[in-house]
Each structure stands twice: as C-alpha cells, then as structure tokens.
C-alpha positions in Angstrom: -113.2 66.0 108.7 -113.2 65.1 104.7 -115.7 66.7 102.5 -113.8 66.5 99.2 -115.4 65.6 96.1 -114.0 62.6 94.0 -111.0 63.8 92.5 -111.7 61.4 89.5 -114.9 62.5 89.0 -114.4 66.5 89.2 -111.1 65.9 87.1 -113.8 64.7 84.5 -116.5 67.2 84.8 -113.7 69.8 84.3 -112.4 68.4 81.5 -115.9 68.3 79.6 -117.1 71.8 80.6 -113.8 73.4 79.2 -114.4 71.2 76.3 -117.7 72.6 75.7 -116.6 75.9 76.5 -114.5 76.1 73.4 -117.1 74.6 70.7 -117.3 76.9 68.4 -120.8 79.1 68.3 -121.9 79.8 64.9 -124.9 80.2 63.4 -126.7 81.1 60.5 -128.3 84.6 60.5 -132.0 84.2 61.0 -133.8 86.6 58.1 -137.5 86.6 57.3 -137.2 84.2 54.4 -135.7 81.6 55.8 -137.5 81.2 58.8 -141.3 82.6 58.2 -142.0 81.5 54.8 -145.6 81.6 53.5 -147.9 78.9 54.8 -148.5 77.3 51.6 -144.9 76.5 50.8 -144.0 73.0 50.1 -143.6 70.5 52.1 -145.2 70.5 55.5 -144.4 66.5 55.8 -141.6 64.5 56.9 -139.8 64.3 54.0 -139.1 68.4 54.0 -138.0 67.7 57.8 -134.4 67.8 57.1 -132.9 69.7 59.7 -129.0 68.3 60.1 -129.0 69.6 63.5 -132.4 68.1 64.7 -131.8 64.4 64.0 -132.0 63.0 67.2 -135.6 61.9 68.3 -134.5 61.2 71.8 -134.0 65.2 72.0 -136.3 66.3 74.3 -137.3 69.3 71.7 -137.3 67.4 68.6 -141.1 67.0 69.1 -141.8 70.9 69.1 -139.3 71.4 66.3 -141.0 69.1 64.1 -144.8 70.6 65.4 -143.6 74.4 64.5 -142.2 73.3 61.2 -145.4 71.4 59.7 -148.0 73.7 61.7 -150.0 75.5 59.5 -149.1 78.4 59.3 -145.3 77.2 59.5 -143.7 78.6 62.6 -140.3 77.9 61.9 -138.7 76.9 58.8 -135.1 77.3 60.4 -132.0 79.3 60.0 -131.6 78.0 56.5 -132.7 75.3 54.5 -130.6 72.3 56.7 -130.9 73.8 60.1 -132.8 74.9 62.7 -129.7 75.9 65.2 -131.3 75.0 68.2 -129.1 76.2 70.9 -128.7 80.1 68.7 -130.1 82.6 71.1 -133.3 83.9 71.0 -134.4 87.4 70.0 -137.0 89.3 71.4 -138.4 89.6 67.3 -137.8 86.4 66.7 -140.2 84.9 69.8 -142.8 87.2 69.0 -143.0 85.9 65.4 -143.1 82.5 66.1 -145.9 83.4 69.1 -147.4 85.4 66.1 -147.5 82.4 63.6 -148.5 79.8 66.0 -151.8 82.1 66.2 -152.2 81.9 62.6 -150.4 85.3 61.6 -153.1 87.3 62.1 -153.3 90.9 60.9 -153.6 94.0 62.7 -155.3 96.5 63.3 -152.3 99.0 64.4 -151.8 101.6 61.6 -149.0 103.9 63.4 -146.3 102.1 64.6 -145.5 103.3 68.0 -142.0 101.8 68.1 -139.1 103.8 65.9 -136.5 100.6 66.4 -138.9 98.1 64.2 -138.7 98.4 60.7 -141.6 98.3 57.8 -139.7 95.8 56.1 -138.3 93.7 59.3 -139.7 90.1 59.0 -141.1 90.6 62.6 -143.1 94.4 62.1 -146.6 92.8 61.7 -145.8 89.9 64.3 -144.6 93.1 66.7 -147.8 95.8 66.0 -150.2 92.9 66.6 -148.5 91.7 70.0 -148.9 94.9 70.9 -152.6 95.2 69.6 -153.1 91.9 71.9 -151.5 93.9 75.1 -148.7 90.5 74.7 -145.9 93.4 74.8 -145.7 97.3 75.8 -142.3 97.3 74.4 -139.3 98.2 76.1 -140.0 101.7 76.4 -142.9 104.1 75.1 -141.1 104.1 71.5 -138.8 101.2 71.8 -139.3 97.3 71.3 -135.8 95.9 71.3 -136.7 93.4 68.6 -132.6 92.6 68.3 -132.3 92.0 72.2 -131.4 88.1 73.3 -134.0 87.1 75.5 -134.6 86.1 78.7 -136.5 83.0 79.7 -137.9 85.0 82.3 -139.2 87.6 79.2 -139.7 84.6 77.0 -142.5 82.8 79.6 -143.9 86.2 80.1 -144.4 86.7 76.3 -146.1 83.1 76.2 -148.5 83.6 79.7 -149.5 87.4 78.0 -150.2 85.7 74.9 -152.4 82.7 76.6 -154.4 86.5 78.2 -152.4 86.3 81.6 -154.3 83.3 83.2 -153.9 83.5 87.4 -152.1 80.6 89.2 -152.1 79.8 92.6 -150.0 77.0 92.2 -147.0 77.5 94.4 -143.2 78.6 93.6 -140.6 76.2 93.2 -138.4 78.3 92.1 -137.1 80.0 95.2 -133.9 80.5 93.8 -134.4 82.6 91.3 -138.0 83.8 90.8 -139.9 86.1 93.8 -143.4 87.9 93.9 -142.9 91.3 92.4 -140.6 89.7 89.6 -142.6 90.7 86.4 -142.3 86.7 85.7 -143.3 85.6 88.5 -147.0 84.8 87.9 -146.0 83.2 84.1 -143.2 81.3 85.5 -146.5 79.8 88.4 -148.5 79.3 85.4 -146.2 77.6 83.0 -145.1 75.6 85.8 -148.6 74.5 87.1 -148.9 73.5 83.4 -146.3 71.1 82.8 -145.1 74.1 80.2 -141.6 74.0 82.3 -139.8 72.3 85.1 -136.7 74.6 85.7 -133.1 74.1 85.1 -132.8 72.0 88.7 -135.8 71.6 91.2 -135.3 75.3 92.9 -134.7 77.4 89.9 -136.1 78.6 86.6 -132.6 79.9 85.3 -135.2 83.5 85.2 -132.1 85.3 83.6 -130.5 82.8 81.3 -130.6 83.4 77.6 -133.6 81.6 76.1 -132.8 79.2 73.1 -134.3 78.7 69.9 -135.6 74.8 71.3 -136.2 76.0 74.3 -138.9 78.8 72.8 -140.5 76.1 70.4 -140.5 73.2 72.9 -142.7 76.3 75.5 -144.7 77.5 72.8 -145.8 74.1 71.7 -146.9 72.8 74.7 -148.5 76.2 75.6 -150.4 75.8 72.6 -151.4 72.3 73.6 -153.2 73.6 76.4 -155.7 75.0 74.2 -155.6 72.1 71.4 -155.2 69.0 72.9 -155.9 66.6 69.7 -153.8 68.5 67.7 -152.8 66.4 65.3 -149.5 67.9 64.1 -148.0 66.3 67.2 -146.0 63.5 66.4 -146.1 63.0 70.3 -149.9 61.9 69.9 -148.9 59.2 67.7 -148.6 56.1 69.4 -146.0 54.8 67.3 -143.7 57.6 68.7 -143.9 56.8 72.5 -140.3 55.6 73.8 -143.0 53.0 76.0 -146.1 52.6 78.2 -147.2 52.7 81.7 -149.7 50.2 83.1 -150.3 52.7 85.7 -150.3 56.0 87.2 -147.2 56.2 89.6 -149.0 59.4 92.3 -146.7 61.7 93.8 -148.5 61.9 96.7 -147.1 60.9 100.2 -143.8 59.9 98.2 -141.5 61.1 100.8 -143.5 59.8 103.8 -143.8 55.9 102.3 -143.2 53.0 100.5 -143.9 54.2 96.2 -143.8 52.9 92.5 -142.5 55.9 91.4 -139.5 55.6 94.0 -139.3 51.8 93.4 -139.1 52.6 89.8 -136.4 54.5 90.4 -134.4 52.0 92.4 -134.8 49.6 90.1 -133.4 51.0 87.3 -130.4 52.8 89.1 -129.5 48.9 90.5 -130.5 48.0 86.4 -128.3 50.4 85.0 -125.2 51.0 87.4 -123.3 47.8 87.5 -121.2 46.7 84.1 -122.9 44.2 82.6 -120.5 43.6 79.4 -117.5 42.6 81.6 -115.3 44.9 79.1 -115.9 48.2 80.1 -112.7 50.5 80.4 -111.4 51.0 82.9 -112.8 47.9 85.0 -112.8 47.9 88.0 -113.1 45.5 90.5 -116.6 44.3 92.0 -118.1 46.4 89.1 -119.1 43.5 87.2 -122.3 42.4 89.9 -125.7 45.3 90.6 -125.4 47.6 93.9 -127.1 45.8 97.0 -129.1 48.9 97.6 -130.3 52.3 95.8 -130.2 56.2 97.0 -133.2 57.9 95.5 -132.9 61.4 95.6 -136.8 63.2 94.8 -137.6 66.2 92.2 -140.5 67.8 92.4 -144.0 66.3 90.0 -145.1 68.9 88.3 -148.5 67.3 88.6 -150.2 64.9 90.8 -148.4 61.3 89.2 -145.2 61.6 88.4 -145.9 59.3 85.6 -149.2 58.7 84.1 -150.7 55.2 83.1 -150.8 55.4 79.1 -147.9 56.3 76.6 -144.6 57.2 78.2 -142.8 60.4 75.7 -139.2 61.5 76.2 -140.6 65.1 77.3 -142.2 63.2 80.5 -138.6 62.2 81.4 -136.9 65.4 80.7 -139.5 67.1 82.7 -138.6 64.7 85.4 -134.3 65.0 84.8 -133.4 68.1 82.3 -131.2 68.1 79.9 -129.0 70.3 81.2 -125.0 69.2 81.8 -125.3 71.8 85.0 -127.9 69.5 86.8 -127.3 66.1 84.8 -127.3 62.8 86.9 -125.2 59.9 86.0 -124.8 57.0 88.5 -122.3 55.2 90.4 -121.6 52.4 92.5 -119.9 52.6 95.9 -119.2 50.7 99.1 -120.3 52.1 102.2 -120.5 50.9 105.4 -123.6 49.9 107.9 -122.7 53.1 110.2 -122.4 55.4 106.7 -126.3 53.9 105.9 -127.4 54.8 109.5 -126.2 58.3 109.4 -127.7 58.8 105.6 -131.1 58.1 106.6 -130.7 60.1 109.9 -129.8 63.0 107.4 -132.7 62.5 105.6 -134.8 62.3 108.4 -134.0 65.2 109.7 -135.6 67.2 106.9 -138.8 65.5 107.8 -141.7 67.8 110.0 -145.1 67.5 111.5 -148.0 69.5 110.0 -150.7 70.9 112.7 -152.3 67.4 112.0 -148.9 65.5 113.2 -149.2 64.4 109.6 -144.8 63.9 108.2 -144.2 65.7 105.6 -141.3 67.1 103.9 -140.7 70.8 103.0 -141.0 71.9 99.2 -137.1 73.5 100.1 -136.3 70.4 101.4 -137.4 68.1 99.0 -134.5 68.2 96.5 -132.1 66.8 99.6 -134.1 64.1 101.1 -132.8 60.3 99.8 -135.0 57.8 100.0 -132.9 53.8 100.4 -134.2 50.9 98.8 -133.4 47.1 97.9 -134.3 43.5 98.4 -134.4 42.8 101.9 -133.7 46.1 103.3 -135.8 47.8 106.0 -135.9 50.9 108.4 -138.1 53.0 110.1 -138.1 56.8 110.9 -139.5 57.5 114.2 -141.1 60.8 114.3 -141.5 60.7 117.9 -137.7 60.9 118.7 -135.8 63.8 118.0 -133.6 64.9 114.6 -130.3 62.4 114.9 -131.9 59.3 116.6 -134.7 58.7 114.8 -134.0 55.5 112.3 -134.7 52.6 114.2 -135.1 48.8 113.4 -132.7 49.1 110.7 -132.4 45.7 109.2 -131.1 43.5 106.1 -132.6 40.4 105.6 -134.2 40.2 108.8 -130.6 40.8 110.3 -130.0 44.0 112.5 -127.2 46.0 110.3 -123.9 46.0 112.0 -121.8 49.7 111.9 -118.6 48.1 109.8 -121.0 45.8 107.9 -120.3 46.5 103.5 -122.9 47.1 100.9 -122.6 48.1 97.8 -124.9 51.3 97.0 -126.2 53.5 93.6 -125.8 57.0 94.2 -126.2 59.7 91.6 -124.0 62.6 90.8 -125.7 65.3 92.9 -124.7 63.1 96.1 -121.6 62.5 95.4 -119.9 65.0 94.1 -122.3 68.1 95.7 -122.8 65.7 98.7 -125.3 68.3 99.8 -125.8 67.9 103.2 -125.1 64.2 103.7 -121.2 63.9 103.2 -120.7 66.7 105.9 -123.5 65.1 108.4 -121.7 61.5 107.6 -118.1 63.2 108.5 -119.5 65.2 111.8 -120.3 61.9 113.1 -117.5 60.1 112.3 -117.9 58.2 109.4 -114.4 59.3 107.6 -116.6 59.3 103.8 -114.2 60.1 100.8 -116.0 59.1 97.9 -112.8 58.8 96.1 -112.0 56.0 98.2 -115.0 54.1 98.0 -116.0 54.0 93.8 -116.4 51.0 92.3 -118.1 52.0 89.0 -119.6 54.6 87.3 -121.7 55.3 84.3 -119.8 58.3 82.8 -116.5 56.8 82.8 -117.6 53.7 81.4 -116.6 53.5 78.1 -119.4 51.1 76.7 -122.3 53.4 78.0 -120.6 56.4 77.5 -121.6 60.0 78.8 -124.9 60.5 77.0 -125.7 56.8 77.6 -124.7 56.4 81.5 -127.4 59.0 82.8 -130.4 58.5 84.6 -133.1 59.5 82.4 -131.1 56.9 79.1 -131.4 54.5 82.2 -135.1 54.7 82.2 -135.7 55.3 78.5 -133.8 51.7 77.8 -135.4 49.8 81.1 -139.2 51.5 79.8 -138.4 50.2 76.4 -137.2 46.7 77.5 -140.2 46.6 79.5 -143.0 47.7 77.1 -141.6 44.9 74.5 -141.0 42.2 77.1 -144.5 43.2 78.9 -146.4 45.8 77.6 -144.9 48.2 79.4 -143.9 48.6 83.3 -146.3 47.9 86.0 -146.5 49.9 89.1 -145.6 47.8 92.3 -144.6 48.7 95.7 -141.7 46.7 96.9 -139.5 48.6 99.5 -140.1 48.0 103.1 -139.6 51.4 104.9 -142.0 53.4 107.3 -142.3 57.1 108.9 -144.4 56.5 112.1 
C-alpha cells in the first residue's frame, strides 16, 4: 500500500523551512522611549507611519499596527523610529503596557509596589501596578511579575479576557489540541474565539504554548478593543476605501457540510480560477497544466461565526481568519489526475465522518470537520445515502448526466493539507485499492509555479485577486448555489 507524500513537494517544503530556519533574528531592543512616547507627540497620521517592516497592506496585522500607532494615547511607536519588528517576541511588560495604553494610561492608585523584579524607572512600572489594581495580573508569584519573560499566547489572551473583566463564554472549544477545561486559558481562549478575536494556528489548536509576537498582541488587542468601540475611527479597516472587495451577500455556515453552499461554491470556484497556468510560461510547465481542473476538493475550517462571510466590505483579516498566515498550516493548490474509482472512494471517506443526531438530522462532528472534502464542478453529481452503512454510501455518482466509470480521468484541485498530509483519504484510497501516489499524478501547482510564486499561489491570494476582480467587474461577488450534491 503507498502512502508517500509527493517527493517534489516535501523536497520543497524542506528546503523553505531550513531556509527560514536560518534568517537571521534581530531586533532592536524595545525601551520606554521608543515605544511608549507621550500621547501628544507628533505625528499620529500617515505620514509618521513609516515602519520599514510594516509596508505590506495585505499583512493581515498591518491594520492593528497602524490603529496602535495613531490611537490616542499611542500604543506603540515601535522598536525605533523605522520599525515596529513584528515577529520580536513579546514580553510579559511589554503586553501589559500596550493593554495599559490602549485604556488610556490610566493612573493608579497602588502606592507599594508588591513586586521586587519591576523597577520605579521601568517603562512598564505604572502599566504593571495598575494591571494589578484592575485584578488583570497577580503576578507570577506573591512578589514577582516576570515583566522580562516571553510570553505565551495562552498568557497573552488571558491578559486581554482579564482586562475586558473575564466575560463567560459558552461558546464551544475548538481547540482540542491544545487548550482543555482547567487550563488557566481556557475560558479567554472560548471568549476570544466566540469573538472573532482569534481563529488558532490550524482549526484544532490555539498554539496555547507558542511564543506570542509583537503583531500578534496588536492585531488581539485591537480587535478586543473593537468589541467595545465599534465606530472607532482610528481603524483604517472602517474605511471603505481600504476593503480588498465586497460581498453582495452573506455566505451562512450553517448546514455547509450537509448541502449544496455559496461559501463552498465560492471556494470551488476560485481553486478551479486559480490552479491552472494561465500565462502558458510558467517554469517548469508541465503538461495539461495550461487548461482549469474539471473538478474541486473543498476541504472546510471552522466559521467563527454564523456566515463565513458577511454581505458588505470584505477586509484581509476576514480571510486570514478563514486561512492563517502561518507556513505550518498554509494551503497552496494543485492540479492532479485521478481516476473515477479514486473520486468514489474520496467521497466515501468523507462520508464516513458524517452521523445522525437524535433527530436523524446529518451532521458532521466539530473533530471531524477539518477532514471532510466537499467535490464540486460543472456537471458533477452524487449523493450520500445516510441509510447505508460507512463504505457504500455514495450513490448515483454522475458527470454530465453520465454514470462515472472506475478508470474514467479528471482532472482535480486539491490543496496542500490533502496532498501532502493526505489525512485520512490517501490511506482509505490505498486500503481499497486505488494505488494513489500523488507524485505520480501532479500536473501543476501553485508553489512551484514561478509566475505566481509562493506568496502568490495560496489559497487566501487566490481569493483576494478573484474578490478584487469581482468587486471591479461587478460590484463585488454574489452568493450562488451551483453544485449538485445531496446527504439524504
């Protein structure tokens, strides 16, 4: 039975994470001058904006950079004049300052200073007495703060939910990987989640024990403030003229997994848009790679609310929060052939995930949801039929009104969680036969294409360019329900 990865593919991946692993790391050293000037300095406009490493406005935190440097009183004025050093790790005295100055830098009331590690003269002493004056932090200990200690995003979430006066959610976990009752995050992480304050590093985790960044901090603590201003107008977010596009629509999450959506279809169409060469000169070029996929593999995350998409303006943080910029969970796209039998089994794997609720109502479990593919395309059809059991349940599989034949080709998008993770589905496609080596069936793909390029080829620059295109072409994109595919 073969399970291996495409060697190609890996061989890349490899390459770029040891590339990244040897970037060098350094960073100017944050003081209190640099980065908590007094609120009346100059230039709380565009034209002091000058950060060399926040340039990008398709950055999903350049947003939140540019709210904490022109909100009164400044948040963040960087690491020095030029920079903000947005990936720098986060210290426990620096996220309390910038909690401190998003709340206007209020004084406190503290006269003895129960903690022996922070200093009179440390630019984060007043921002520390009066989290503790707001019961936002005990410390680390009865006489300890640990203002020098990296942070958590675990700590970092819990500093944010304290300082919002620990609001209750009984919004449920999706974080089972790596967040469980009795963690002392667990109800921030359910809050912040419930929120639309985070959406993990991957569907089932919160990365609880990763370091927290200096853009991650900003980009939670902005839109934990926007949950208590909501017309704030420092957000350049709020502006119209800053949306990547529109929505004519709301695309629901609901039922998604159990029929026919606009959000899926969405999906669909701009994997078939986006995963097919359509300069003729990419390198390398390979053959059939010049024409769109025949048919899509939509594999769901979990809304953090109840569209995954709202009708109005369309922001990069709605995408991020949908695909995360993160290289660990990253999705780029790629074309392969596959046969009739290899589309059977696929859908059997995904319907196998599907159960019955005490209603006989299909649904999908929340653990399950980040492994069940949804297949769509003109003239494709099929039918999940609850009534048999797990393994025989696709029936009336059909394309273009023609019953699909078990060495019949098609040409199928897949992204880069399926085919090099394969979850479940390479192993379920191999038990039963199918022979599936993805190295032997790639016809194109988005990161090795030398026109898109990495950044370019993944799924979330697919949507930002087909929303775009879209919006100027039509005033945005319209939700419409086109696949043809039933759970009964």
């Amino acid at each position: 039975m073969k399970t291996q990865a495409p060697k190609r593919i890996v061989a890349f991946l490899l390459a770029l994470m040891m590339a990244l692993s040897l970037m060098p790391m350094v960073f100017a050293e944050e003081t209190e001058q640099n980065d908590l000037p007094a609120a009346n300095t100059q230039g709380l406009g565009d034209q002091a904006f000058q950060f060399e490493d926040v340039t990008d406005s398709n950055m999903y935190y350049y947003p939140h950079v540019y709210w904490a440097y022109n909100h009164d009183p400044r948040i963040t004025a960087g690491t020095d004049a030029t920079h903000f050093s947005p990936t720098q790790e986060c210290t426990r005295g620096e996220i309390v300052t910038f909690l401190w100055a998003a709340a206007g830098k209020q004084p406190t009331s503290i006269t003895q200073n129960p903690f022996k590690d922070v200093a009179s003269d440390s630019f984060y002493y007043t921002a520390v007495l009066w989290a503790k004056e707001h019961n936002i932090t005990s410390g680390t200990s009865d006489n300890t703060f640990s203002p020098e200690r990296v942070c958590t995003r675990g700590e970092a979430m819990t500093f944010l939910w304290a300082a919002a006066n620990r609001p209750i959610s009984n919004a449920p976990n999706p974080y089972t990987e790596d967040v469980s009752a009795g963690d002392f995050y667990f109800d921030a992480v359910r809050w912040a989640n419930a929120n639309g304050i985070t959406n993990g590093i991957s569907q089932t985790a919160f990365g609880s024990n990763n370091t927290c960044k200096r853009c991650e901090i900003v980009t939670f603590l902005h839109l934990a403030y926007l949950l208590d201003h909501p017309e704030d107008p420092e957000d350049p977010g709020d502006d119209p003229s800053d949306a990547i596009g529109k929505a004519l629509g709301d695309y629901p999450a609901a039922d998604v997994c159990i029929k026919p959506t606009a959000f899926v279809d969405l999906i669909h169409t701009v994997q078939l848009w986006g995963a097919y060469d359509r300069t003729g000169t990419n390198t390398p070029n390979y053959a059939g790679d010049d024409q769109p996929a025949m048919l899509s593999v939509c594999s769901l995350m979990q809304a953090s609310g109840t569209n995954y998409l709202s009708k109005g303006n369309i922001y990069m943080d709605d995408l991020y929060a949908l695909y995360p910029d993160d290289p660990s969970v990253e999705n780029w796209l790629y074309m392969i052939r596959m046969k009739g039998n290899d589309i059977y089994y696929w859908l059997e794997c995904a319907a196998s995930k599907i159960q019955l609720d005490s209603a006989g109502k299909p649904y999908v479990p929340a653990e399950d949801l980040k492994e069940y593919d949804i297949i769509g395309g003109d003239g494709f059809h099929y039918e999940i039929d609850m009534s048999k059991p797990a393994g025989s349940r696709v029936v009336n599989l059909t394309y273009n009104g023609e019953t699909i034949k078990a060495t019949q080709i098609f040409t199928v998008v897949v992204n880069t969680d399926r085919i090099i993770q394969g979850n479940s589905y390479m192993t379920y496609l191999n038990y039963n036969g199918c022979d599936f080596d993805p190295d032997d069936r790639l016809i194109y793909a988005t990161d090795d294409d030398m026109i898109n390029g990495m950044t370019d080829g993944t799924i979330r620059a697919f949507l930002v360019s087909y929303i775009k295109d879209q919006t100027t072409k039509n005033g945005g994109i319209t939700p419409v329900v086109k696949s043809d595919w039933l759970v009964k």
